[in-house]
C-alpha positions, 0 to 999 in steps of 0.5 A: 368065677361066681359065688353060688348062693342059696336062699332060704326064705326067699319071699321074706324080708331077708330073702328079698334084701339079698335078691336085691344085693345079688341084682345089682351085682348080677356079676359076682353071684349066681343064684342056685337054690331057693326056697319059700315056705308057702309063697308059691307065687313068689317062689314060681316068678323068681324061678322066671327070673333065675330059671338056673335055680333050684326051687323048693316049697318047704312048707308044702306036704303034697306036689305041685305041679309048677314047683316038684320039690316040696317039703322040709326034707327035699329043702335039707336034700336040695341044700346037701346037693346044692353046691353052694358056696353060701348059704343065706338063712332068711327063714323065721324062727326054730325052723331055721336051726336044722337048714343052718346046720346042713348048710355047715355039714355041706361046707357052705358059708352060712349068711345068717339071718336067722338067731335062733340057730345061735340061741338054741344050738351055738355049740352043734352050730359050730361044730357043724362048721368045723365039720364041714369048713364054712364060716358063720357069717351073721347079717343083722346088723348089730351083729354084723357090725360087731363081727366086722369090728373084732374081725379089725381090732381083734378079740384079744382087745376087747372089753365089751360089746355095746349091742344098740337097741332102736327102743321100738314104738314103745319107748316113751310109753308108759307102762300102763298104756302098754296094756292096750297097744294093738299089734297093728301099733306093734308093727309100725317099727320106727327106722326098720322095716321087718317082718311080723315076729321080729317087729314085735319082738323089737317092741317088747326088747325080745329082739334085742334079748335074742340077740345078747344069747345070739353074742355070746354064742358067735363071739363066745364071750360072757354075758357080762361083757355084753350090754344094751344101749337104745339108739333110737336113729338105728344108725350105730349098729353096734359098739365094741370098747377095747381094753384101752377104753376106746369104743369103736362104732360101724355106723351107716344108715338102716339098710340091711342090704349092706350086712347082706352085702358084706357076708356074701363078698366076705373076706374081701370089701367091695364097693356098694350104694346100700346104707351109705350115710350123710353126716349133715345135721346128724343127731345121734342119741342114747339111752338105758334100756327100761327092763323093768317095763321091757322084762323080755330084756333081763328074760334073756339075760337071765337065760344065757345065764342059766345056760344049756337048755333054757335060751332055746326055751325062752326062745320058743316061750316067745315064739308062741307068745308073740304068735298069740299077741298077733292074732288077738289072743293075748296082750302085749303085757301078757308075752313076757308074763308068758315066757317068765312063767315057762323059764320057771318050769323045770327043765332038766338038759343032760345033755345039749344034742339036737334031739334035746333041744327039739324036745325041749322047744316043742315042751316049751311051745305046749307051755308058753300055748297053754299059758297064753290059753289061761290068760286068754280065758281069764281075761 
């Protein structure tokens, strides 16, 4: 029998690595749900292709006639009636988190590309999960390294997790120069290809930042036990060390169709082509992060830190602050000073429910907006 899988952000990044997954195993996965945000075009040709599909324009407030379901509240009704067995996450940003809970509610796996679930709402995720018997599955590739390693050696052995880092185009700039990169130069990524935000982030080290918060919620282990090593070749996608002082390591080439791989055919390994690495003259290198040059990094680490509310704060802070850099309204310098100036607001959380963190990130996004029109207008 085939897998049912749903896509969410199907004409994204993610979303067009999964379809290329679920192609060349035609076999194995029957597509039932897609949704795009504004892509119409795209999500109209795939329905084409995968006329059994759902399809469903959730950035879209009024009918169209070739696409009848529209909006974000037919997207969560259209996953509750899906059926489906696994549920990929490709959407970009907070709008991901309430789709990733739906899916859980409805007893779907999650295939989780979107970390901001896990950022702003690890705890409800999990319950979620719980409620409705899925599992949360994550598909970036550190993650997924790391979940597939303790899943082999046990989490009882660990000691540390070793999150690799690429560094981004940046790396060996120095930090003045930093004050003149352009976004176009933000968006040449070194090994990955991505999408806008997340290749910025992985220039300022955000990415990386989100992903420390993103460790500790799925494998709920302490900040401390987490640490960043840039890998420039992006070919160890993550370490763990055992308590015995061995460190083990998933290495393949930078393909993220081979996590997306993994988590539909989890538990089982099923043979693929994706990210299938060559050892002949092979260089591996690494490195300290530069926090003092990259703060998004220790930004992070100070959120998790903090706890409760904050790392959904740092998360939207950077989310308008990134927004602001990509369309010329802020320079890069000016995202971490942005998100540094919204963590130091007052941010009182009584208790971590859905309702305080939507509140909570639309009271981040109006700060981090009017800390980035400041700097705009002294600049």
């Amino acid at each position: 029998m085939r897998k049912k899988v749903a896509i969410l952000g199907v004409t994204g990044s993610i979303g067009k690595s999964a379809l290329e997954v679920i192609r060349a195993e035609r076999d194995s996965f029957e597509p039932i749900l897609f949704s795009s945000h504004t892509n119409i075009d795209g999500l109209l040709a795939l329905g084409r292709e995968f006329p059994k599909a759902v399809l469903v324009l959730s950035g879209q407030n009024q009918g169209i006639e070739q696409a009848p379901r529209y909006g974000r509240q037919e997207l969560l009704k259209s996953i509750r009636d899906s059926g489906a067995d696994i549920v990929v996450n490709g959407i970009t940003g907070a709008t991901g988190l309430v789709p990733s809970l739906v899916s859980l509610e409805s007893g779907a796996d999650l295939a989780l590309a979107n970390k901001e679930t896990i950022v702003m709402a690890a705890p409800l995720v999990f319950a979620a999960a719980a409620k409705g018997g899925g599992r949360v599955i994550p598909i970036d590739s550190e993650h997924s390294a790391i979940f597939n390693l303790i899943n082999a050696h046990g989490i009882d052995r660990l000691e540390e997790i070793l999150l690799t880092a690429s560094g981004g185009p940046f790396r060996k700039y120095p930090a003045e120069a930093l004050i003149t990169v352009t976004p176009e130069e933000a968006l040449v990524h070194p090994t990955w290809k991505m999408g806008p935000k997340i290749t910025v982030d992985s220039a300022t080290l955000a990415n990386k930042g989100l992903e420390v918060i993103e460790a500790v919620g799925l494998f709920n282990i302490p900040v401390d036990q987490i640490r960043v090593v840039v890998h420039p070749q992006s070919i160890i996608h993550s370490m763990i060390r055992l308590t015995d002082g061995a460190v083990y390591a998933q290495l393949s080439k930078p393909d993220i169709r081979l996590p997306i791989h993994e988590a539909l055919t989890f538990p089982k390994c099923v043979p693929s082509t994706f990210g299938r690495l060559e050892f002949d003259a092979l260089t591996l290198e690494f490195e300290k992060p530069d926090g003092k040059k990259f703060p998004m990094l220790p930004l992070a680490y100070e959120a998790v830190r903090s706890g409760g509310i904050i790392p959904a704060v740092y998360n939207a802070a950077n989310e308008v602050a990134v927004s602001a850099f990509l369309t010329k309204n802020a320079a890069f310098p000016d995202i971490p000073h942005i998100v540094e100036n919204v963590l130091n607001m007052a941010w009182p959380c009584p208790s971590l429910d859905l309702p305080a963190i939507l509140e909570a990130d639309a009271k981040a996004r109006q700060a981090a907006h009017n800390f980035a029109t400041k700097r705009a207008c002294a600049s």
